[in-house]
MOPAC internal coordinates of N, CA, C and O (Angstrom, degrees):
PM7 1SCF
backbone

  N    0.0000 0     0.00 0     0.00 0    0    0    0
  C    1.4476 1     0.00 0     0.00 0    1    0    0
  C    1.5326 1   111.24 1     0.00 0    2    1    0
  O    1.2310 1   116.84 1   144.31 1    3    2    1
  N    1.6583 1   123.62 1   -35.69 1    3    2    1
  C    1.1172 1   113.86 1  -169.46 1    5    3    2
  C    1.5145 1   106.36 1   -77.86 1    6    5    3
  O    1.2310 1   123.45 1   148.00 1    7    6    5
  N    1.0139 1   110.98 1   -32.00 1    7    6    5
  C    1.9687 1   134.45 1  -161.16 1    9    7    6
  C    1.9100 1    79.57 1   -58.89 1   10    9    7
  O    1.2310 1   124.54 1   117.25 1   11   10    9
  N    1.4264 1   108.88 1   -62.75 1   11   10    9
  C    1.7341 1   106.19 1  -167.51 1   13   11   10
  C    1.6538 1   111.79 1   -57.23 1   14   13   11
  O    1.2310 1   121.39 1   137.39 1   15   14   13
  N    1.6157 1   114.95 1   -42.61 1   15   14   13
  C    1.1678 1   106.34 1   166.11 1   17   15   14
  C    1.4946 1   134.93 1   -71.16 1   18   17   15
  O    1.2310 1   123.43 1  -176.19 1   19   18   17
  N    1.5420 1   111.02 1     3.81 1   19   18   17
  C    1.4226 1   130.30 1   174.55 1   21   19   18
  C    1.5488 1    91.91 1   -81.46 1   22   21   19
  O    1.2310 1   117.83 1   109.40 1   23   22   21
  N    1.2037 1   121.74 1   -70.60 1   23   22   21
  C    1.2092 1   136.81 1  -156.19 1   25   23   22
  C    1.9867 1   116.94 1   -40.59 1   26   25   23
  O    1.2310 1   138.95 1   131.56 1   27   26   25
  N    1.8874 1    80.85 1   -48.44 1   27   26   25
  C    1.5722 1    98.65 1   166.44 1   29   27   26
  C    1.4518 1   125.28 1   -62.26 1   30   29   27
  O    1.2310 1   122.26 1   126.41 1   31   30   29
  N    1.0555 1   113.28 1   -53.59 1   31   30   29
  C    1.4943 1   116.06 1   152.19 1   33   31   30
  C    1.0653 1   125.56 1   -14.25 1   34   33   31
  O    1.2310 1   123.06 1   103.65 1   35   34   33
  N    1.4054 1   111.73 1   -76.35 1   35   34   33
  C    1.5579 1   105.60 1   178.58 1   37   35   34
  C    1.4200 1   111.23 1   -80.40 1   38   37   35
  O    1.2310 1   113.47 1   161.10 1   39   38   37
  N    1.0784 1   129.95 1   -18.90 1   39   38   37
  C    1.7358 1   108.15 1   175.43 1   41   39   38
  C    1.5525 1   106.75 1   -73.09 1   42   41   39
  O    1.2310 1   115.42 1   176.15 1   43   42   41
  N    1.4349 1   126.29 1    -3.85 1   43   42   41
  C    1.1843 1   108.01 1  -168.11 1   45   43   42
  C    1.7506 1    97.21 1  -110.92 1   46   45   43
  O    1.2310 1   132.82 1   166.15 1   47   46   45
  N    1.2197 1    92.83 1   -13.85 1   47   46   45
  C    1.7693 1    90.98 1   179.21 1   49   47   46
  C    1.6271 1    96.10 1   -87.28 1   50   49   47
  O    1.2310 1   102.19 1   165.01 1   51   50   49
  N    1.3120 1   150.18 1   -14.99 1   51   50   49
  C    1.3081 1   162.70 1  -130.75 1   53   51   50
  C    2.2371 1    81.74 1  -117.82 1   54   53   51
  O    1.2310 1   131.30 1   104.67 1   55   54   53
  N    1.5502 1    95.79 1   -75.33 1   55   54   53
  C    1.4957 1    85.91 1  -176.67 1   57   55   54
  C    1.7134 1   119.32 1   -64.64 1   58   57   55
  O    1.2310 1   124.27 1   162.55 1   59   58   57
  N    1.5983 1   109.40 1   -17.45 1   59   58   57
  C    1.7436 1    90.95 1   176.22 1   61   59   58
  C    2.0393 1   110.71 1   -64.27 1   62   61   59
  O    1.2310 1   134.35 1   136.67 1   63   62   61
  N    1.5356 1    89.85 1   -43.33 1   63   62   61
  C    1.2823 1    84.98 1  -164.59 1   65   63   62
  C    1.4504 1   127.47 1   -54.99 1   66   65   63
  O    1.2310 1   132.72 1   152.02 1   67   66   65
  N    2.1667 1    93.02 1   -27.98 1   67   66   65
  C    2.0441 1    94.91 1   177.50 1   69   67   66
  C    1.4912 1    96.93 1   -63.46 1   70   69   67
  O    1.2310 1   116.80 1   131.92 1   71   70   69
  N    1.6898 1   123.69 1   -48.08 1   71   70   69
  C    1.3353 1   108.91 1  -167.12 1   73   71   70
  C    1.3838 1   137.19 1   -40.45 1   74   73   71
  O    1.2310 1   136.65 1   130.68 1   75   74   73
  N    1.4927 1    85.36 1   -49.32 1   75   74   73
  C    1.7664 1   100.14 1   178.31 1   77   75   74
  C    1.7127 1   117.10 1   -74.01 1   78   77   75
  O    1.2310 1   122.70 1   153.74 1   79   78   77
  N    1.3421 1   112.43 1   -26.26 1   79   78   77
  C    1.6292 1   118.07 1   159.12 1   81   79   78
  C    1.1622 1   114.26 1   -62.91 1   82   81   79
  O    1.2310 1   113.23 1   119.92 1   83   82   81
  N    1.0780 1   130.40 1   -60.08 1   83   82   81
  C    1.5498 1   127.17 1  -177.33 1   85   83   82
  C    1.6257 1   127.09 1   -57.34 1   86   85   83
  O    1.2310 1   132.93 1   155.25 1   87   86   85
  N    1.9013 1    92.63 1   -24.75 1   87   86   85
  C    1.5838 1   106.15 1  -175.15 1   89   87   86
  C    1.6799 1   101.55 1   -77.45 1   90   89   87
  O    1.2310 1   129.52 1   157.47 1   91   90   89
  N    1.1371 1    99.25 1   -22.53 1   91   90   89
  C    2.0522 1   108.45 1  -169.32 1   93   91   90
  C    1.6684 1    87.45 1   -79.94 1   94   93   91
  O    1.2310 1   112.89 1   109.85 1   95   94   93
  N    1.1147 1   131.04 1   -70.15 1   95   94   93
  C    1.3288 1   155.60 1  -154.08 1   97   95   94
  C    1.8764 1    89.42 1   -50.24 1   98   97   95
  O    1.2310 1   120.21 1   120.25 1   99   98   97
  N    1.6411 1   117.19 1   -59.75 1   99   98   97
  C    1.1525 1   109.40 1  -175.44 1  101   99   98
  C    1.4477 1   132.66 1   -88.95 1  102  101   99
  O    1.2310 1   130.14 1  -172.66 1  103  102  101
  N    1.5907 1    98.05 1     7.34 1  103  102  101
  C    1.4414 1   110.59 1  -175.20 1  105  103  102
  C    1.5020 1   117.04 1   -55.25 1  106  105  103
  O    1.2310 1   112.45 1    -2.72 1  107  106  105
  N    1.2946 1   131.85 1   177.28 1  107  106  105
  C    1.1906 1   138.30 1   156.18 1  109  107  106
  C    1.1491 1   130.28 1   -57.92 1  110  109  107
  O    1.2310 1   126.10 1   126.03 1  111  110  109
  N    1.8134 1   105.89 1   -53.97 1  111  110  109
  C    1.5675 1    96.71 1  -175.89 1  113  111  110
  C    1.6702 1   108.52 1   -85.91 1  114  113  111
  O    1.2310 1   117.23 1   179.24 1  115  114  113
  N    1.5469 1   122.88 1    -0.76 1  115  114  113
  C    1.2635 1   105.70 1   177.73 1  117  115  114
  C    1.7757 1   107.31 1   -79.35 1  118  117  115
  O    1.2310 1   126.03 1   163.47 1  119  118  117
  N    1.6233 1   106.01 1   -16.53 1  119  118  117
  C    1.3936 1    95.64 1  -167.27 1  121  119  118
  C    2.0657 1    95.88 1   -88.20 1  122  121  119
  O    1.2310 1   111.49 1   176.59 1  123  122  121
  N    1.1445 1   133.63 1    -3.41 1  123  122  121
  C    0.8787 1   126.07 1   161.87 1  125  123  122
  C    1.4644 1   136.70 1   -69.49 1  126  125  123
  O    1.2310 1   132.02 1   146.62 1  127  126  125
  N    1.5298 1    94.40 1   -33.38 1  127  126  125
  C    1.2426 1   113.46 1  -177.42 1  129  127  126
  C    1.8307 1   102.66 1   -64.73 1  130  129  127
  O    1.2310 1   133.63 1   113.18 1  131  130  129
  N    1.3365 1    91.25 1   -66.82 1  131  130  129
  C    1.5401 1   104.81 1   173.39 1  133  131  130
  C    1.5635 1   117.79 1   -31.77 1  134  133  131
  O    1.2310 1   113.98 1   122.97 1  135  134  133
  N    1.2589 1   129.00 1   -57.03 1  135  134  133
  C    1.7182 1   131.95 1   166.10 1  137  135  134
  C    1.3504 1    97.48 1   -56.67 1  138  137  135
  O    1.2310 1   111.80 1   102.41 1  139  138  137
  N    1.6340 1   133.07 1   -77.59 1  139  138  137
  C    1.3338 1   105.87 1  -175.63 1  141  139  138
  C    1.2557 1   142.58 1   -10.80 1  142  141  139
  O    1.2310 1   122.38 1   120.97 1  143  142  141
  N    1.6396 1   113.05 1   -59.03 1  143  142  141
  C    1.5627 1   160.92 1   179.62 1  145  143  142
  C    1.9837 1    83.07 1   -49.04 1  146  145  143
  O    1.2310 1   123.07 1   106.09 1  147  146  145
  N    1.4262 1   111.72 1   -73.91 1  147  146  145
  C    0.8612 1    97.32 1  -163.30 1  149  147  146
  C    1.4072 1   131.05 1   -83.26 1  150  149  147
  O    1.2310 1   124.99 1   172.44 1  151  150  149
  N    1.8503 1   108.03 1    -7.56 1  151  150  149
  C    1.2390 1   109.21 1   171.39 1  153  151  150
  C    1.6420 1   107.53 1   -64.64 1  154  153  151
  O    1.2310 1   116.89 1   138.07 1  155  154  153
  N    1.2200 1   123.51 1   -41.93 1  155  154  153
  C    1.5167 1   133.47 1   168.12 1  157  155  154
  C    1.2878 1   125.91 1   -13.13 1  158  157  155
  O    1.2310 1   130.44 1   120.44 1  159  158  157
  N    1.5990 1    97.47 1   -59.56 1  159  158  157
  C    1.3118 1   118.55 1  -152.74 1  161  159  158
  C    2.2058 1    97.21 1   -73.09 1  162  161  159
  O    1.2310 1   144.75 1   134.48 1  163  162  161
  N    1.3646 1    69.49 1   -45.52 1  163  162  161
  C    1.8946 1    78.17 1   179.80 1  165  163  162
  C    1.5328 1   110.68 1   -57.95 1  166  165  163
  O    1.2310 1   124.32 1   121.28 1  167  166  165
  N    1.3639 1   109.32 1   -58.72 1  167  166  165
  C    1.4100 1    83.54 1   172.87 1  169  167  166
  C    1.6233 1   145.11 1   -90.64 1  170  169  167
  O    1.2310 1   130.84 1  -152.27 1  171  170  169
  N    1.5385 1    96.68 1    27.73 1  171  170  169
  C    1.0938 1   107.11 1   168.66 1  173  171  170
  C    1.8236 1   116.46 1   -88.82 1  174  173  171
  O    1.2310 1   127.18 1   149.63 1  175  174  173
  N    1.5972 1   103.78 1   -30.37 1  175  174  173
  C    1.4191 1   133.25 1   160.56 1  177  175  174
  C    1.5241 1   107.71 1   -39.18 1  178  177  175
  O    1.2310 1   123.94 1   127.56 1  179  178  177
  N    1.3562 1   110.05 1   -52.44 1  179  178  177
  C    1.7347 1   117.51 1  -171.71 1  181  179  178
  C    1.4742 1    95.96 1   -80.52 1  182  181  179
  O    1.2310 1   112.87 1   131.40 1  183  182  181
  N    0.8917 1   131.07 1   -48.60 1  183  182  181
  C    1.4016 1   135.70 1   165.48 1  185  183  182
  C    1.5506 1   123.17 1   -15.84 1  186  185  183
  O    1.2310 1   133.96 1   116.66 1  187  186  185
  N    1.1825 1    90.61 1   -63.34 1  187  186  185
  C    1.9006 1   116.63 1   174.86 1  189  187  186
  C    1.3405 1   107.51 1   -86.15 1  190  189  187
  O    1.2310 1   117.70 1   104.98 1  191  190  189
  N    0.4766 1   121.98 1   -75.02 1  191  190  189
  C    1.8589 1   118.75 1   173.86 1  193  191  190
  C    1.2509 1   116.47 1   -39.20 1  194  193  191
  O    1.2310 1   105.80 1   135.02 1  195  194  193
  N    1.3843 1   143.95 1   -44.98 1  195  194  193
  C    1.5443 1   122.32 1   131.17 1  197  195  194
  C    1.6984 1   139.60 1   -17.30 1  198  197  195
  O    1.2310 1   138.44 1   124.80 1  199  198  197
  N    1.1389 1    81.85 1   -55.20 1  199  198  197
  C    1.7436 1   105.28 1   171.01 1  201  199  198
  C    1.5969 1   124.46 1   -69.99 1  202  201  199
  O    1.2310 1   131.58 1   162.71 1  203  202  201
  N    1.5692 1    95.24 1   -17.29 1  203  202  201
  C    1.6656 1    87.11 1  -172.72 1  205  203  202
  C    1.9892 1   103.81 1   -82.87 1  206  205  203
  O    1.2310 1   119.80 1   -23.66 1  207  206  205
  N    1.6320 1   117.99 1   156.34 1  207  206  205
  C    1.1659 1   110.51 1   167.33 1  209  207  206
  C    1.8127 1   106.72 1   -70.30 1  210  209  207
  O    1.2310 1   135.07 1    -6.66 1  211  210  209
  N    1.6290 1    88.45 1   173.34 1  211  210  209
  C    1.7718 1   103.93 1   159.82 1  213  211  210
  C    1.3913 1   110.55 1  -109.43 1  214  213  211
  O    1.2310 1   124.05 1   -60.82 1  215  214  213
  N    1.2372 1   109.84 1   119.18 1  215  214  213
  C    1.3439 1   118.84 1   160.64 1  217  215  214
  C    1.2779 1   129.35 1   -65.41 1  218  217  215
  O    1.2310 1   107.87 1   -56.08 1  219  218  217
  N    1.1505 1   140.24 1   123.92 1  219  218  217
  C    1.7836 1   147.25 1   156.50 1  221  219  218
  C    1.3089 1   133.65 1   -37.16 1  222  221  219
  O    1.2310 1   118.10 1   -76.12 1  223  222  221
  N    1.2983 1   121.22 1   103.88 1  223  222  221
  C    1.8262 1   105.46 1  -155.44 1  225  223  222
  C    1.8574 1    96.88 1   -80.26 1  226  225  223
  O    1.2310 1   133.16 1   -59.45 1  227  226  225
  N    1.3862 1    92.18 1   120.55 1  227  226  225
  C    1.5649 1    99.73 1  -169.41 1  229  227  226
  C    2.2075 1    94.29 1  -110.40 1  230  229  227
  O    1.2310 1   116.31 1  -140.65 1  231  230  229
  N    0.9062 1   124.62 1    39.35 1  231  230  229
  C    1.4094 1   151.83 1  -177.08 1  233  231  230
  C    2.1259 1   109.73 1   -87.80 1  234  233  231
  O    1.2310 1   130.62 1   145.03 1  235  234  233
  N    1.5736 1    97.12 1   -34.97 1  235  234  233
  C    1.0325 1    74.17 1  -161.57 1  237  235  234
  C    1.9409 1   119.90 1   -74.85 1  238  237  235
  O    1.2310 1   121.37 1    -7.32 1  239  238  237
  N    1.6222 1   114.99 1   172.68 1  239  238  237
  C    0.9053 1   110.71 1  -173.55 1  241  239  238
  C    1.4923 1   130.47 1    62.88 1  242  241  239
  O    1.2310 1   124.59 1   175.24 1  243  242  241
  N    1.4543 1   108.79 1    -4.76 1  243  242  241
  C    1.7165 1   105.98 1   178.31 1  245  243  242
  C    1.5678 1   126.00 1   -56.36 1  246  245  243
  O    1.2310 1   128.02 1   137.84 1  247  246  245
  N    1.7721 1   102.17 1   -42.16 1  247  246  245
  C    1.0636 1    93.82 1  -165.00 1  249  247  246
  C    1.6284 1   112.80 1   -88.23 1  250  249  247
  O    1.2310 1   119.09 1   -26.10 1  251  250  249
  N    1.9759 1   119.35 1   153.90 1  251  250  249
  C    1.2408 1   110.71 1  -151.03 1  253  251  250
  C    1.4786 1    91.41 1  -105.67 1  254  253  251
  O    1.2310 1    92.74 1     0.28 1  255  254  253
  N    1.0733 1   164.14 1  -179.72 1  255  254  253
  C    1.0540 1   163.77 1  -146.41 1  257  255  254
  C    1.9761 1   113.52 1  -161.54 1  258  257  255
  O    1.2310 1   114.75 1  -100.58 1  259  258  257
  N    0.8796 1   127.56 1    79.42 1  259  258  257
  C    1.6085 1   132.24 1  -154.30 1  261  259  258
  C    2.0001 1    87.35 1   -88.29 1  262  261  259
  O    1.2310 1   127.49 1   -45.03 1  263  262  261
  N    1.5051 1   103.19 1   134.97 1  263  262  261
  C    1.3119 1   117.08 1  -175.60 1  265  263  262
  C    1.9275 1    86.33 1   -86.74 1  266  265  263
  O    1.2310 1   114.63 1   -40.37 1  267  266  265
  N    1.3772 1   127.79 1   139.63 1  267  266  265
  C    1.4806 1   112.43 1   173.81 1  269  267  266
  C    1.9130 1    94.81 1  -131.17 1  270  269  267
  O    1.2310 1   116.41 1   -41.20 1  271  270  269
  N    0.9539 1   124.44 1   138.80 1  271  270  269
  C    1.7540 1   137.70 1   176.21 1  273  271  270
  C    1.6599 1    95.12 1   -61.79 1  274  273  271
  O    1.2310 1   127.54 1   -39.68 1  275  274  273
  N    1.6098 1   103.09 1   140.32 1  275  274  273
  C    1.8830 1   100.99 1   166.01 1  277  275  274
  C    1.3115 1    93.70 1   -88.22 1  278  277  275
  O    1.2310 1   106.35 1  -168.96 1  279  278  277
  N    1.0249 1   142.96 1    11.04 1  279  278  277
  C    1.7106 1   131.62 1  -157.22 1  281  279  278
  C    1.9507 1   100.87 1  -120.57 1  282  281  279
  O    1.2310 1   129.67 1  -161.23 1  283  282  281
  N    1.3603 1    98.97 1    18.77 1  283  282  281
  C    1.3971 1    96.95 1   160.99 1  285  283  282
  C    1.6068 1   125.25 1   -59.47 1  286  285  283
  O    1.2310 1   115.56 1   -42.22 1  287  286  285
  N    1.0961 1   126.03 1   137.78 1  287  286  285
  C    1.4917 1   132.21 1  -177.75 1  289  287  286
  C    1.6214 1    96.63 1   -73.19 1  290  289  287
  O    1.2310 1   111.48 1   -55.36 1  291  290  289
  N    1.2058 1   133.65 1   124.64 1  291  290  289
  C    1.2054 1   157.31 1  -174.39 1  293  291  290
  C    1.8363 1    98.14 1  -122.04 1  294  293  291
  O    1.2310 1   124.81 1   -46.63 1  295  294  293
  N    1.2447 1   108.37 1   133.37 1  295  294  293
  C    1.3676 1   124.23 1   175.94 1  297  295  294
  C    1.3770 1   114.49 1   -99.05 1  298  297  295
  O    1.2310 1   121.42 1   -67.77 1  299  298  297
  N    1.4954 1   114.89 1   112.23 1  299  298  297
  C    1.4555 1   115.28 1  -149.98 1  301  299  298
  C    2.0150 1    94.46 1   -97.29 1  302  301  299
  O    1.2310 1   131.61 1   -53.02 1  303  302  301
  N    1.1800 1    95.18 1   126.98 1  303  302  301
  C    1.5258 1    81.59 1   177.18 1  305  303  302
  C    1.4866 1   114.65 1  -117.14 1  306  305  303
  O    1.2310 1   106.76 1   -28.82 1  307  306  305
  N    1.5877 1   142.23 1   151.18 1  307  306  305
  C    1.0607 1   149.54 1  -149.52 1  309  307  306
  C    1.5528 1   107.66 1  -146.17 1  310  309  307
  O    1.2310 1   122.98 1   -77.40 1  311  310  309
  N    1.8428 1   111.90 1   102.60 1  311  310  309
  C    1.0252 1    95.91 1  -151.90 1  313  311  310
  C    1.5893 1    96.31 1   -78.21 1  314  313  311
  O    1.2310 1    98.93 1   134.65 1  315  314  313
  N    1.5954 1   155.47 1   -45.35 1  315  314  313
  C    1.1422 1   125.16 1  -177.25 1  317  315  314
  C    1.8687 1   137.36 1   -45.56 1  318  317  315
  O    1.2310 1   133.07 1   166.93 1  319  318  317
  N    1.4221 1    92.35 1   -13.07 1  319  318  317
  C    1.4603 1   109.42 1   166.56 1  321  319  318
  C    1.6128 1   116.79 1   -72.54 1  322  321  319
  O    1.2310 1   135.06 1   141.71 1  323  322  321
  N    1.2540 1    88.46 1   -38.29 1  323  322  321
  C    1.7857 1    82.31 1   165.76 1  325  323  322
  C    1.2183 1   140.26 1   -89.20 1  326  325  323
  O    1.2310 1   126.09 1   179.47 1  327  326  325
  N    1.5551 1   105.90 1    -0.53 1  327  326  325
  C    1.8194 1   120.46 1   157.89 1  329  327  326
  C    1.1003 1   115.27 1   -84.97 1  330  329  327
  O    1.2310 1   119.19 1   163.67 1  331  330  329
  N    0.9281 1   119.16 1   -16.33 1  331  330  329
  C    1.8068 1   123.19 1  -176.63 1  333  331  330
  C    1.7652 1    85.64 1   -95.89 1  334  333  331
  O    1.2310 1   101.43 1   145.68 1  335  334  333
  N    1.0361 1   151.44 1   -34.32 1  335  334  333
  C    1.4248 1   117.51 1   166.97 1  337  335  334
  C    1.6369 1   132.02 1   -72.86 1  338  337  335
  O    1.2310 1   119.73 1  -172.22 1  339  338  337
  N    1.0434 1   118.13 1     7.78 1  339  338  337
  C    1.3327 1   119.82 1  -157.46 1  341  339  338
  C    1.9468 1    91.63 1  -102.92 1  342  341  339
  O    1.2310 1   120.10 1   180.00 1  343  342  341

């Protein structure tokens, strides 16, 4: 009997707490707050991004380009050839 009235307990303390989270979560002024928050953020974004310098693309010509022959000697290996030496 107690175990079932344990049990109730927490499912009912389990649903106040989603209720009252979800009621905060869907309220008005939290969803205002929240756009504020994010109108903010943006123009704090434009803010800085004004402010940042431009850098000079100093890139060019780095990379060196090596001419290489296809007629390199490649060492062909065969792996049953190499059990038969051992």
């Amino acid at each position: 009997m107690l175990k079932e009235i344990k049990y109730l307990i927490f499912i009912i303390v389990i649903f106040i707490s989603l209720f009252f989270t979800g009621k905060y979560y869907f309220s008005d002024d939290n969803i205002k707050n929240s756009y504020r928050s994010l109108n903010n953020i943006n123009e704090r974004l434009k803010k800085y991004s004004k402010k940042l310098p431009i850098l000079e693309n100093n890139t060019k010509n780095v990379i060196e380009y090596v001419n290489q022959s296809n007629q390199s000697k490649k060492k062909r290996f065969n792996f049953w050839k190499l059990l038969e030496n051992d």
